[in-house]
matplotlib code that plots the C-alpha trace (Angstrom):
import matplotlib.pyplot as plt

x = [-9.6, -6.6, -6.5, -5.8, -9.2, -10.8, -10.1, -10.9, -14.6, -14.7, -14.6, -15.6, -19.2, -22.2, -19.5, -20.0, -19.0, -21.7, -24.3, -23.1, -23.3, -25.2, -22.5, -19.9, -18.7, -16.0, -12.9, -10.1, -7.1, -8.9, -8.8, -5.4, -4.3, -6.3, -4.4, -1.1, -2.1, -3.1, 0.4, 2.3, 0.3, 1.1, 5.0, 5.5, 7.9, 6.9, 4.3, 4.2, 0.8, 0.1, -3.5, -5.5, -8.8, -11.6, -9.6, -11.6, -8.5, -9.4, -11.8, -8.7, -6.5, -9.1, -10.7, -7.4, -6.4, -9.8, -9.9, -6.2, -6.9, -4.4, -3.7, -3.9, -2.8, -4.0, -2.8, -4.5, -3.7, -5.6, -9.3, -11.6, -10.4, -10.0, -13.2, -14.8, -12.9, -13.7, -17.5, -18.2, -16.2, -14.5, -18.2, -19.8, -17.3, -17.0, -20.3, -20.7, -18.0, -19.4, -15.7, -15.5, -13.6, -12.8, -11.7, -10.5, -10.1, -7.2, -6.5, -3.4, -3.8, -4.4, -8.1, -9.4, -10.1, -7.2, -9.5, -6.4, -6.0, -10.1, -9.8, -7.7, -9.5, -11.4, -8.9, -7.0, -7.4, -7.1, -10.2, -12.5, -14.2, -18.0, -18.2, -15.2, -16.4, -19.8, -17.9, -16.0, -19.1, -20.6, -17.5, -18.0, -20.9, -19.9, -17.2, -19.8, -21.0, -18.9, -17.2, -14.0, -13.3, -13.2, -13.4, -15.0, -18.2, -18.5, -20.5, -20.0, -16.6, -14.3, -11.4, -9.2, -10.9, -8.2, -10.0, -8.7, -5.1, -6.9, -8.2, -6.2, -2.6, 0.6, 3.8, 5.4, 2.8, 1.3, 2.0, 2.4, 2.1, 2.8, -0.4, -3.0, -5.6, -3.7, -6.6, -9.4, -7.5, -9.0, -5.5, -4.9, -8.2, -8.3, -4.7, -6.3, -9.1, -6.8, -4.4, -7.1, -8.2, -8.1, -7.9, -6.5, -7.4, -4.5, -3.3, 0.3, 0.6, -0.3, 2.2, 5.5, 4.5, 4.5, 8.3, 7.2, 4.4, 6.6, 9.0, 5.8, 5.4, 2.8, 2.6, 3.9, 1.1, 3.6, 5.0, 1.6, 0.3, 1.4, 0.3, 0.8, -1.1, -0.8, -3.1, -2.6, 0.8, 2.1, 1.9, 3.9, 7.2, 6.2, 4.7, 6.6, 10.0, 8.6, 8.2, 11.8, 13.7, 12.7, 10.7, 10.7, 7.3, 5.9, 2.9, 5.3, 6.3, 3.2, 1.5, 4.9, 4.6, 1.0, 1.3, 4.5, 1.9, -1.0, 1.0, 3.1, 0.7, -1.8, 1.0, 3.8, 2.6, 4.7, 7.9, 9.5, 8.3, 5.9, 4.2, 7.6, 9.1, 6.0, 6.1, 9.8, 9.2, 5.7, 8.0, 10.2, 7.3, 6.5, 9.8, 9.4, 6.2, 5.6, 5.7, 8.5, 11.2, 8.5, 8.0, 5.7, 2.1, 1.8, 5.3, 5.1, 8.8, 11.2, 15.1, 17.5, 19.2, 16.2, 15.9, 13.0, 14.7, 16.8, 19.5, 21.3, 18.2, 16.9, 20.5, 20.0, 16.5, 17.2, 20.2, 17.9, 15.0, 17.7, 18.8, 15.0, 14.2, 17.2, 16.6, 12.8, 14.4, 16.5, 13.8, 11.4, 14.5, 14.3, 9.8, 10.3, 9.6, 6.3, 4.2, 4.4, 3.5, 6.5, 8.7, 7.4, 7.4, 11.2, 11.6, 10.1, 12.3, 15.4, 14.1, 13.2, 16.5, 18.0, 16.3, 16.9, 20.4, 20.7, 18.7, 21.6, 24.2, 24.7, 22.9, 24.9, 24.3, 21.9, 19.3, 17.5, 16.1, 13.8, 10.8, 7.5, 5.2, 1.1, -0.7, 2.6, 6.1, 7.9, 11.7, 12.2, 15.2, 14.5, 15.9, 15.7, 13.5, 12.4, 14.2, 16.2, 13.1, 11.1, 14.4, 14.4, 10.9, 10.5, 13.4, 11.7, 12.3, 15.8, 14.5, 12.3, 9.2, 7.8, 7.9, 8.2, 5.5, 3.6, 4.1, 1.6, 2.1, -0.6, -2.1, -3.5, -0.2, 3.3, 5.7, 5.8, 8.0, 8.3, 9.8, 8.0, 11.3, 9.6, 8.1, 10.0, 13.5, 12.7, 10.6, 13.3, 11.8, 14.0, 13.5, 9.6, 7.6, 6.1, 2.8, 1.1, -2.6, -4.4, -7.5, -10.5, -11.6, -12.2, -10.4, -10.3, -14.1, -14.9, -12.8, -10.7, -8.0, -7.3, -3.9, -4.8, -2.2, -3.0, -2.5, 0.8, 3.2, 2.3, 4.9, 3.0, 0.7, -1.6, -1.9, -4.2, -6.8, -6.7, -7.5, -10.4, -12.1, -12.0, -13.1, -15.8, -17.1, -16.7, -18.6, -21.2, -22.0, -22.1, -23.9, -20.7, -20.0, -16.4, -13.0, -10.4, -6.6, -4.2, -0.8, -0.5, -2.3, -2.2, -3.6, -6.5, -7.2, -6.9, -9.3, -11.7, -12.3, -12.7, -15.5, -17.4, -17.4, -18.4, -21.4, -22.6, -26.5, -26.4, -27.5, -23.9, -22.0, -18.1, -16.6, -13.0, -10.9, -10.1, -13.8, -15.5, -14.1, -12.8, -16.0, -18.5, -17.2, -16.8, -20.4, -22.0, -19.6, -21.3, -24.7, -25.1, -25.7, -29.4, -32.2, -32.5, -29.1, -27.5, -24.7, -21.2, -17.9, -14.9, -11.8, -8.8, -5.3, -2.9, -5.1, -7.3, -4.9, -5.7, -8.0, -11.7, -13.9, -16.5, -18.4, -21.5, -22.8, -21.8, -18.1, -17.3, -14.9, -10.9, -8.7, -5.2, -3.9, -0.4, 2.1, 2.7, 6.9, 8.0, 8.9, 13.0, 13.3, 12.1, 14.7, 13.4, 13.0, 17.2, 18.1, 17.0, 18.3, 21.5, 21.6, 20.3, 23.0, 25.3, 24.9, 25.4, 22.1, 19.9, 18.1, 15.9, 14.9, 15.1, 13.7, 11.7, 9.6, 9.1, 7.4, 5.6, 4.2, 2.8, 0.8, -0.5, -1.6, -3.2, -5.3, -5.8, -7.4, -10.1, -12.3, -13.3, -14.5, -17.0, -17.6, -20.5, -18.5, -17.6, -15.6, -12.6, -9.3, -7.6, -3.8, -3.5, 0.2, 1.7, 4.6, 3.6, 3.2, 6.2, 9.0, 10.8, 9.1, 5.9, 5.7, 6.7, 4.4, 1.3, 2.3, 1.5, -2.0, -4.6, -4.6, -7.6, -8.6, -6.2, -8.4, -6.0, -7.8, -10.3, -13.2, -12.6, -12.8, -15.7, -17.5, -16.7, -18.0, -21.4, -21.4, -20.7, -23.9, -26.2, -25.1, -25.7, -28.7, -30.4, -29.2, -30.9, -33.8, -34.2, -33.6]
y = [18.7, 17.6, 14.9, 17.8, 19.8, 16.3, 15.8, 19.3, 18.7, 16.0, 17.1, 20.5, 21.2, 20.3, 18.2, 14.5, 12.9, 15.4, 13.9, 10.7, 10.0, 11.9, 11.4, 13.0, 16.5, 18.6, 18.8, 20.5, 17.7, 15.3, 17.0, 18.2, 14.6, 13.4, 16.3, 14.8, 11.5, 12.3, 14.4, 11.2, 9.1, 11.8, 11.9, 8.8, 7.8, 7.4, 9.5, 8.8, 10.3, 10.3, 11.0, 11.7, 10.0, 11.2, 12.5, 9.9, 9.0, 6.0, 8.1, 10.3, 7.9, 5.9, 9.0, 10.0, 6.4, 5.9, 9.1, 8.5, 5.4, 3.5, -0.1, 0.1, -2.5, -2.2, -3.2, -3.6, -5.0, -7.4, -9.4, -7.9, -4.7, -6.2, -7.3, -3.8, -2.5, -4.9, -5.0, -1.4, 1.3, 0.7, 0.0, 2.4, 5.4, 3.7, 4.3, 8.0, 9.0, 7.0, 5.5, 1.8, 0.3, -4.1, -4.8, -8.1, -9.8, -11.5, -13.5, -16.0, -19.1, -21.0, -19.2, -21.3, -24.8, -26.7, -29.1, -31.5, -31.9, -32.1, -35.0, -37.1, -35.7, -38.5, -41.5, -40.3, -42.6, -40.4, -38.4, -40.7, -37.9, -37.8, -34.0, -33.9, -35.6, -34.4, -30.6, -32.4, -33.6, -29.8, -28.8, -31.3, -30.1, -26.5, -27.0, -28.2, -24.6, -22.4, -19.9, -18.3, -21.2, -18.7, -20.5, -17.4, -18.1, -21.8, -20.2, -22.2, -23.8, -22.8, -21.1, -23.0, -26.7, -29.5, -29.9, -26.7, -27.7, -30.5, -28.9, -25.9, -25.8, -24.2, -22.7, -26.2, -28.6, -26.7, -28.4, -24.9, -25.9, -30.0, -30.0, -32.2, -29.8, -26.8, -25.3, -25.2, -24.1, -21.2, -19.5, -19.6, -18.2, -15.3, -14.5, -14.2, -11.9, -9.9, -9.6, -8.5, -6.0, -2.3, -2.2, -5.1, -5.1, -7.6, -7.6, -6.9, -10.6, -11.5, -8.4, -9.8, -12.9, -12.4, -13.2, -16.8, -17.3, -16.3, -19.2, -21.8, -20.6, -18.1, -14.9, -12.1, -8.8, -6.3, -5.7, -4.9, -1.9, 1.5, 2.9, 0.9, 1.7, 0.7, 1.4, 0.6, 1.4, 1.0, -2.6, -3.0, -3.1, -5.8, -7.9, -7.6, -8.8, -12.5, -12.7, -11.6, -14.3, -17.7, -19.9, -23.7, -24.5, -27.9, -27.0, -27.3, -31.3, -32.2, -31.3, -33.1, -36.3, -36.4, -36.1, -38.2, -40.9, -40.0, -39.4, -42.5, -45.1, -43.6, -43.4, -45.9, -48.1, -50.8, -49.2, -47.9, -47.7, -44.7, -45.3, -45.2, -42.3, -39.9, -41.1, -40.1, -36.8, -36.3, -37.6, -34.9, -31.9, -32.9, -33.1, -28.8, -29.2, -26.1, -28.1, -30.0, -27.0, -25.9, -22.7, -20.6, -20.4, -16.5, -16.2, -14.5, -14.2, -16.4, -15.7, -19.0, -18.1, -17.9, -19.9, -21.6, -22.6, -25.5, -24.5, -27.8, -29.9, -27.7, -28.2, -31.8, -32.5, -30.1, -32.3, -35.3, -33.1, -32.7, -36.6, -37.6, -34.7, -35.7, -39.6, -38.7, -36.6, -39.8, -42.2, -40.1, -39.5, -42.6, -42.1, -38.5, -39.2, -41.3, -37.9, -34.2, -34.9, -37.6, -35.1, -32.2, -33.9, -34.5, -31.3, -30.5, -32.7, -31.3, -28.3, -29.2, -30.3, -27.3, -25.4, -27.3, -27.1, -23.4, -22.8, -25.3, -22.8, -19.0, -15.9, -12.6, -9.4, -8.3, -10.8, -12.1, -15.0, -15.9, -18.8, -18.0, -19.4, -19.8, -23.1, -24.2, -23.2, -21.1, -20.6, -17.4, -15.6, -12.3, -9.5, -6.5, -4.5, -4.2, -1.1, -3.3, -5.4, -2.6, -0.6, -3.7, -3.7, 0.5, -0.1, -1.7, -4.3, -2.9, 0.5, -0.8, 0.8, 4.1, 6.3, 5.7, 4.1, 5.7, 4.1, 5.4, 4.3, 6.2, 5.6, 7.3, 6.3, 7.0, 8.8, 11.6, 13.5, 15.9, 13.3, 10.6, 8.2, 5.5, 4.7, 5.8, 4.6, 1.0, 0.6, 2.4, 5.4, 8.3, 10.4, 10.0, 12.8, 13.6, 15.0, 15.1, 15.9, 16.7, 14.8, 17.5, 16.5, 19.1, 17.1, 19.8, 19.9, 16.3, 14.3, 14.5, 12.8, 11.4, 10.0, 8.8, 10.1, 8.4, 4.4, 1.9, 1.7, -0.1, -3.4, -3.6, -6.5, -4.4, -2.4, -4.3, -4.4, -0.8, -0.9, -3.0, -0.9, 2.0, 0.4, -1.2, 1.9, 4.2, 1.4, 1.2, 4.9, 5.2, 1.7, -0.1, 1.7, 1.1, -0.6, -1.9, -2.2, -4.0, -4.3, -8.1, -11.0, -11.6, -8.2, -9.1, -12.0, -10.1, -7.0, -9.6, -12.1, -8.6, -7.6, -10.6, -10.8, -7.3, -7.1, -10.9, -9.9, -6.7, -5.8, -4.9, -7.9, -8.2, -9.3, -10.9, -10.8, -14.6, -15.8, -15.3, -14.9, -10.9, -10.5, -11.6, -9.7, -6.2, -6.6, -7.0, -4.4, -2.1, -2.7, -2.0, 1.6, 1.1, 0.0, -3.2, -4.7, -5.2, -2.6, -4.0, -3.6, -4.6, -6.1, -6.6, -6.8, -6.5, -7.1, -4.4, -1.6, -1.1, -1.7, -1.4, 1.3, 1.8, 5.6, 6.6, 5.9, 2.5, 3.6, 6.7, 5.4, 4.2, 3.0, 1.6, 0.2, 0.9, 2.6, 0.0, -0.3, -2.9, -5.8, -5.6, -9.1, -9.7, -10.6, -8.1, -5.2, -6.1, -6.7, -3.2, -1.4, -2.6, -1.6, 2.1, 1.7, 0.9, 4.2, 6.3, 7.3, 6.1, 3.2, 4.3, 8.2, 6.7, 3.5, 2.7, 5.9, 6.9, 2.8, 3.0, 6.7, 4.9, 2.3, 4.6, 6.5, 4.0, 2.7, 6.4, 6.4, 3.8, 6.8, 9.5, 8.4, 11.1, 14.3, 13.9, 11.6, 12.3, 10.5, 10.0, 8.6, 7.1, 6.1, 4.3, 5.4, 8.0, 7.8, 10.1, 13.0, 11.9, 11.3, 13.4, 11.5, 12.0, 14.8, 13.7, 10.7, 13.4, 15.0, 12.4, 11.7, 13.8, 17.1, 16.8, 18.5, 17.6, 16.4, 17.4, 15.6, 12.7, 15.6, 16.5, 12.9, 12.8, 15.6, 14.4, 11.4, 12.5, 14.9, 11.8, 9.8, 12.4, 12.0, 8.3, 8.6, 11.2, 9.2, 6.0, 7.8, 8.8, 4.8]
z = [-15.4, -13.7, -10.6, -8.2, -9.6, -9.3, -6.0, -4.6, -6.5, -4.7, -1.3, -1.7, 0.3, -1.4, -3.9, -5.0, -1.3, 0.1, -1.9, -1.4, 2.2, 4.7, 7.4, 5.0, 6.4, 4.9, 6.4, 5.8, 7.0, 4.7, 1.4, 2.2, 3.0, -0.5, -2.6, -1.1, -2.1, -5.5, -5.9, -5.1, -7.9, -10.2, -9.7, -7.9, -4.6, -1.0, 0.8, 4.6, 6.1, 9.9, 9.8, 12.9, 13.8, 12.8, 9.5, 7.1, 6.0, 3.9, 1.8, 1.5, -0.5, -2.4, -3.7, -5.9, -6.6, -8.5, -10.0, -11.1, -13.6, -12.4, -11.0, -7.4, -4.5, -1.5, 1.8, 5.3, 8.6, 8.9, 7.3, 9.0, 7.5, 3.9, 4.2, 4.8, 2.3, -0.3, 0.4, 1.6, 1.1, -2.4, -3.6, -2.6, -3.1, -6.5, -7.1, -6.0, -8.2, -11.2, -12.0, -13.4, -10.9, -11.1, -7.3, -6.5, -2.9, -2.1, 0.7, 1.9, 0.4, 3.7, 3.2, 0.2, -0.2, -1.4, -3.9, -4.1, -0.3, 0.0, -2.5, 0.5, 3.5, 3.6, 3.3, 6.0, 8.7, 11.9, 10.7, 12.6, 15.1, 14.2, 13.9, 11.8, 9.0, 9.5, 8.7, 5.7, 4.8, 4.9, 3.2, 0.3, -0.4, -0.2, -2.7, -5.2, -4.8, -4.2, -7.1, -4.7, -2.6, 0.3, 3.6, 5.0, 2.9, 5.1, 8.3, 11.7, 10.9, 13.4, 11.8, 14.3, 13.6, 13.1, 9.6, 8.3, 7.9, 5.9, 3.4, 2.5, 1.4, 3.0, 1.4, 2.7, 1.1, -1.9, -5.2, -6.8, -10.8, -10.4, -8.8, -10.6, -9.4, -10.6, -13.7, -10.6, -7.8, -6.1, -5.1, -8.8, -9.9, -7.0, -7.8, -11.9, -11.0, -9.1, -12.1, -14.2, -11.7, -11.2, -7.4, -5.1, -1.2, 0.7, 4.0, 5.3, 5.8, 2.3, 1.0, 2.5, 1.8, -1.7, -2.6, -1.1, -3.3, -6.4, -5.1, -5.4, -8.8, -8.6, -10.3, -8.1, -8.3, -7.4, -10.8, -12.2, -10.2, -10.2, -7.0, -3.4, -0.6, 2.5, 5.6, 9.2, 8.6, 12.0, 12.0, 8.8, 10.4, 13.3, 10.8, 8.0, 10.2, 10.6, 6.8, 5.9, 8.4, 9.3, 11.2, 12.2, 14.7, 15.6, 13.5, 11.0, 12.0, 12.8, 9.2, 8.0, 10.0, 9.2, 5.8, 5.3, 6.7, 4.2, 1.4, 1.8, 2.5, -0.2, -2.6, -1.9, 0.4, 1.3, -0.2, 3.5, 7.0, 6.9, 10.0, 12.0, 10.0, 10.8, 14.8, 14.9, 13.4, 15.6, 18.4, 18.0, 17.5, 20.9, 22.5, 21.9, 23.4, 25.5, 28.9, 28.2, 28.9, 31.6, 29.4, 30.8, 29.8, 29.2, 27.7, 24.6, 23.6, 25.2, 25.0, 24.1, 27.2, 29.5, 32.4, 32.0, 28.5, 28.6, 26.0, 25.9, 25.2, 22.9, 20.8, 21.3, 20.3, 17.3, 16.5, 16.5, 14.6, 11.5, 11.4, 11.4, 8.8, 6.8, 6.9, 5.8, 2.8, 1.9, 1.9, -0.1, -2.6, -4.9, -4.7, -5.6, -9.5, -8.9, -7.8, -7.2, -3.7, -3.2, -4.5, -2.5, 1.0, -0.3, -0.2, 2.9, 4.5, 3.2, 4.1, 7.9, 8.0, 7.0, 9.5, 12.5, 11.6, 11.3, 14.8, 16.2, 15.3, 15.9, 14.7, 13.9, 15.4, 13.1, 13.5, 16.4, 17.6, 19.7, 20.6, 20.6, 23.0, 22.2, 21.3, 19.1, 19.9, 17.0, 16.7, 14.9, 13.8, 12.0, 11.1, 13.8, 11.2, 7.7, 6.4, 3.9, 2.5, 1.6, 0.3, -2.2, -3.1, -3.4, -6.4, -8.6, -11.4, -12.6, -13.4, -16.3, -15.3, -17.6, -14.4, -10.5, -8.7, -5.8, -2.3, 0.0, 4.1, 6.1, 9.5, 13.2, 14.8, 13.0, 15.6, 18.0, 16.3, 13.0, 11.1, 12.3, 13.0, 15.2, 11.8, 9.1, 9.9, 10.5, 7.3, 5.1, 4.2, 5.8, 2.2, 2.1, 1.5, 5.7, 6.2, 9.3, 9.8, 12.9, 13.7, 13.3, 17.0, 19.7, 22.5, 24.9, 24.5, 24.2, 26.6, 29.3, 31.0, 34.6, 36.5, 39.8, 42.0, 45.3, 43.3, 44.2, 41.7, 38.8, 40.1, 43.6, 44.0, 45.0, 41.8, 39.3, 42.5, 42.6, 39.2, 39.7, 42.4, 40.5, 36.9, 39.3, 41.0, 37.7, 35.4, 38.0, 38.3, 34.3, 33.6, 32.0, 29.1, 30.3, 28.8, 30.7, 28.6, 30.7, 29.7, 30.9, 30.7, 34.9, 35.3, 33.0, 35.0, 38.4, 36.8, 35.1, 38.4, 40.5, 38.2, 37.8, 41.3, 42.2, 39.3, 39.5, 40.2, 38.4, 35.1, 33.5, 31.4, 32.4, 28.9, 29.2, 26.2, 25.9, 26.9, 23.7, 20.2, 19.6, 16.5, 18.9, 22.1, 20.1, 18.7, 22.1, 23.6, 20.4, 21.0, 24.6, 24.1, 25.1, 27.5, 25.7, 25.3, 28.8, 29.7, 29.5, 30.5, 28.1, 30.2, 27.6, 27.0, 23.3, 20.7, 21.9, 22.2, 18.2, 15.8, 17.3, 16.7, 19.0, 18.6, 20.3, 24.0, 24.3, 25.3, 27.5, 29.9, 28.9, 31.7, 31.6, 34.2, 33.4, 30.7, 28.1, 28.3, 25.7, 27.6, 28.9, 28.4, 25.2, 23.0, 19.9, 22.4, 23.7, 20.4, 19.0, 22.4, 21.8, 18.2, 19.6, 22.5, 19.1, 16.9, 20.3, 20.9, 24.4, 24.0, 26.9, 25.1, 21.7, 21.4, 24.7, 25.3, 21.7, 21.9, 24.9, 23.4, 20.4, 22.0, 24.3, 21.9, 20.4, 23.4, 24.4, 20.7, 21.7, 23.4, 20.8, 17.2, 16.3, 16.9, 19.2, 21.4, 25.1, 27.3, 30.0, 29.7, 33.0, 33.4, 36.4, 36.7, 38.5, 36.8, 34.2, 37.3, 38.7, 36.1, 33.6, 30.1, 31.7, 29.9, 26.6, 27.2, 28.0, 24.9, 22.8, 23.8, 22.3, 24.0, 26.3, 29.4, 32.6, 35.7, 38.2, 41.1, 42.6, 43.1, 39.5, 38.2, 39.9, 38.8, 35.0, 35.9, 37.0, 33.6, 31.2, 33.8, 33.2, 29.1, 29.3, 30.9, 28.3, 25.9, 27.1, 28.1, 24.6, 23.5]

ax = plt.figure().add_subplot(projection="3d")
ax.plot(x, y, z, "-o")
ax.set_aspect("equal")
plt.show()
């Protein structure tokens, strides 16, 4: 039986997936998106799949790349996903079609235990606080334990503690095959048991990073599998750009000035002024502190030339940032020979050096560059988009492979055209093989959507209140079951204070994204679907928009407060415009509403996730009734019913209460 025959067994009613799971229902988009798959491993090159939700899409590719035999790599967006992938669903579809299958996790390598930097954790003078060496102490004992060296295993250790740049490595400070620790290192063994495995579950991040982890002497995966998959597709291009350029951060300093300290005095103590060399380079990481140049708090992207940015002290201290890098490098030079870790903090400092001078000078036009803003500052310079990486890595090693491997990109969100270009043309891929398959929900039937058309503008001040009152009167008539996307960080603070305020003695919790870690706040958000677990509203922003399932009762209600334009003064989002502007096409038709489309269809895609859900979607911007893309904007939400009116809102509104309250009756 051939794979196509295989597959259609598979899926067919009362076939192996029917048996398998009682939630499993045939569908016609789904086997048609698994044959497609399976045609691509056969006769290899790229398949780009924009799969609807609901279309069980993951099922769709794993089921013909474990059928196939071959060696598979697997890509997600992020851990949590990997994660699910790794523990639930490759299990258990492995299982229920009785294939074989060796899986391996891997993860970067700042999530295992360096054993070599745990060794010196403890000498390290400024870990004096008492709960950090009680958590080494933990860790200690863990890595007596422990088989994978996954940090994820070590419960109650904040991801983001200090400690954690202790005790697992970096590209920068990894000893790669000098290291003394190199036969038990748990980068080394995952990247083993993935080599020997059938199917291997990374994320994006991990992907690009891969011609890195070569460079530290590693052994690179991709030559080894046959078939690439990638899910979550639509973040591969944002991601994958800040692994193709480069990136100086005072993260970066302060891990080298505090190991230039550790190192030195452990190592070569006495032999030059270690304690002065590290302050000048720590001096330095601060001098692009965040409130030095008065950069703003909420900035995400900052141009060079932005006010706030003071370009002529930035060239200066990045002047002084080289010298200091560059007299390290010097004074590590004649040391280099005594250890692996002399000779790699020589390195480093060349390589600081480097850095600081190149952000000194001037970028060409196809780059751009830009400073991130967030608990460190980052100066990036990438390239615009990733069409010329993944060109690279779709040719292979110099044709030398018995036939052409399959590249698989799929995801709910991948353009709003026929051809798909918002995705496509960025990531290289303009002679893929396109199929687009619609999600099997009855939208018309099981939600509808609302544009207020009496609300300011979405730049008055008075706009995110508006939003408030009405996210305050709808969550209280439906008992919370409610999320609030905002499309900035101020209006989540005006939506989130309103709500507090207004439901302060009542029996709905008001979750703000920021106040609680993301895990924690979608798993309360997912339980209160009852008459035990309080009823909640979910206020959030960005990381949102995407990525969280939440079917049932516990989420009827979607309003965002406005549509999400890419930033104009974000120095990617001017960068690409002016290419567009460039190649004689409109940077406004082409690149800015064929954006703002995506993501709204993404936050739009937060409502329905079964077929027994039911809810409303509210855009709290009139522009879409008003202004000529409003219609192409409309077209690429789902296509649900229109509420035309307040009275009409209303009366869906009472519907979805009298759902909510059957349903918790029932509870």
């Amino acid at each position: 039986m051939d794979l196509q025959q295989q597959i259609l067994e598979v899926f067919k009613p009362g076939g192996v997936l029917s048996g398998a799971t009682e939630q499993f229902l045939p569908r016609e988009g789904q086997t048609r998106m698994s044959l497609a798959v399976g045609h691509a491993i056969e006769q290899g090159g790229a398949l780009v799949v924009e799969a609807g939700t609901g279309i069980g899409k993951t099922f769709a590719y794993l089921v013909p790349a474990l059928l196939s035999g071959e060696r598979v790599l697997l890509s997600t967006a992020t851990k949590t996903l990997q994660d699910q992938l790794f523990g639930r669903d490759l299990p258990g579809l492995a299982e229920a079609l009785g294939v074989p299958v060796r899986s391996a996790l891997l993860k970067g390598r700042a999530s295992y235990l360096c054993l070599h930097r745990l060794a010196h954790a403890r000498q390290d003078s400024d870990v004096a606080d008492q709960i950090q060496r009680g958590a080494l102490a933990r860790i200690e004992r863990w890595s007596s334990q422990t088989r994978s060296g996954d940090m994820a295993e070590l419960h109650g250790l904040d991801e983001c503690s200090p400690l954690m740049l202790r005790v697992t490595s970096t590209r920068e400070n990894c000893l790669g095959a000098s290291c003394p620790e190199l036969k038990d290192c748990y980068v080394n063994l995952a990247r083993r048991n993935a080599l020997a495995a059938d199917v291997v579950v990374v994320n994006h991040h991990l992907f690009f990073a891969d011609i890195a982890v070569r460079q530290s002497g590693m052994v690179e995966l991709l030559p080894t599998v046959q078939v690439v998959i990638f899910d979550e597709a639509h973040q591969l291009n944002d991601i994958g750009i800040s692994f193709s350029g480069i990136q100086l951060s005072t993260g970066q300093l302060k891990d080298f000035a505090r190991d230039l300290l550790s190192v030195g005095w452990r190592l070569a103590r006495g032999l030059a002024d270690w304690q002065g060399l590290a302050a000048e380079v720590d001096g330095v990481a601060k001098r692009l502190d965040p409130g030095h140049f008065g950069f703003r708090p909420a900035a995400v992207r900052l141009r060079w030339d932005e006010p706030v940015v003071d370009a002529l002290s930035l060239r200066d201290t990045l002047a002084v940032l080289e010298q200091s890098c560059d007299r390290c490098a010097q004074t590590l030079a004649p040391l280099a020979e005594m250890s692996p870790e002399l000779a790699r903090l020589q390195e480093r400092g060349r390589e600081l050096a480097r850095l600081a001078d190149v952000f000194g000078g001037t970028c060409g036009a196809d780059v751009a560059r830009w400073i991130d803003v967030g608990a460190q500052v980052r100066l990036v310079q990438a390239p615009l988009d990733i069409a010329d990486v993944m060109r690279l890595r779709m040719m292979g090693a110099g044709g030398e492979q018995p036939r052409r491997r399959a590249w698989i990109f799929t995801s709910a969100t991948l353009g709003t055209d026929a051809e798909l270009r918002w995705f496509t043309e960025p990531c290289g891929l303009s002679q893929a093989t396109l199929l687009k398959v619609e999600s099997p929900f009855d939208y018309a039937q099981q939600a509808s959507v609302y544009v207020p058309a009496d609300f300011a503008l979405p730049d008055d001040k008075d706009h995110s209140t508006q939003v408030a009152r009405l996210a305050a009167k709808s969550a209280r008539q439906l008992g919370g079951r409610t999320l609030v996307l905002t499309t900035t960080l101020r209006a989540l603070r005006t939506v989130g204070l309103f709500l507090k305020s207004e439901f302060a003695n009542a029996d709905i919790d008001i979750l703000v994204q920021g106040e609680l870690p993301k895990r924690e706040m979608m798993e309360r958000f997912r339980q209160s679907r009852g008459s035990i677990s309080p009823r909640c509203v979910l206020v959030a922003s960005t990381a949102f928009w995407q990525g969280i399932d939440v079917p049932g009762e516990a989420l009827q209600l979607v309003i965002i407060d406005k549509l999400p334009f890419p930033p104009p003064n974000d120095p990617l989002v001017e960068a690409r415009s002016l290419r567009t502007k460039a190649a004689g096409r409109s940077a406004f038709s082409d690149y800015l509403i064929p954006e703002t489309a995506l993501v709204l269809k993404q936050g739009a895609g937060r409502l329905i996730r079964r077929e027994t859900d039911r809810g409303i979607l509210v855009v709290c911007d009139n522009r879409l009734n008003t202004r000529g893309y409003g219609r192409r904007l409309i077209a690429a939400l789902p296509p649900m019913q229109r509420l035309g009116s307040a009275q009409e809102f209303q009366v869906a509104l009472e519907v979805l209460t009298t759902i909510s309250t059957k349903a918790v009756t029932q509870t």
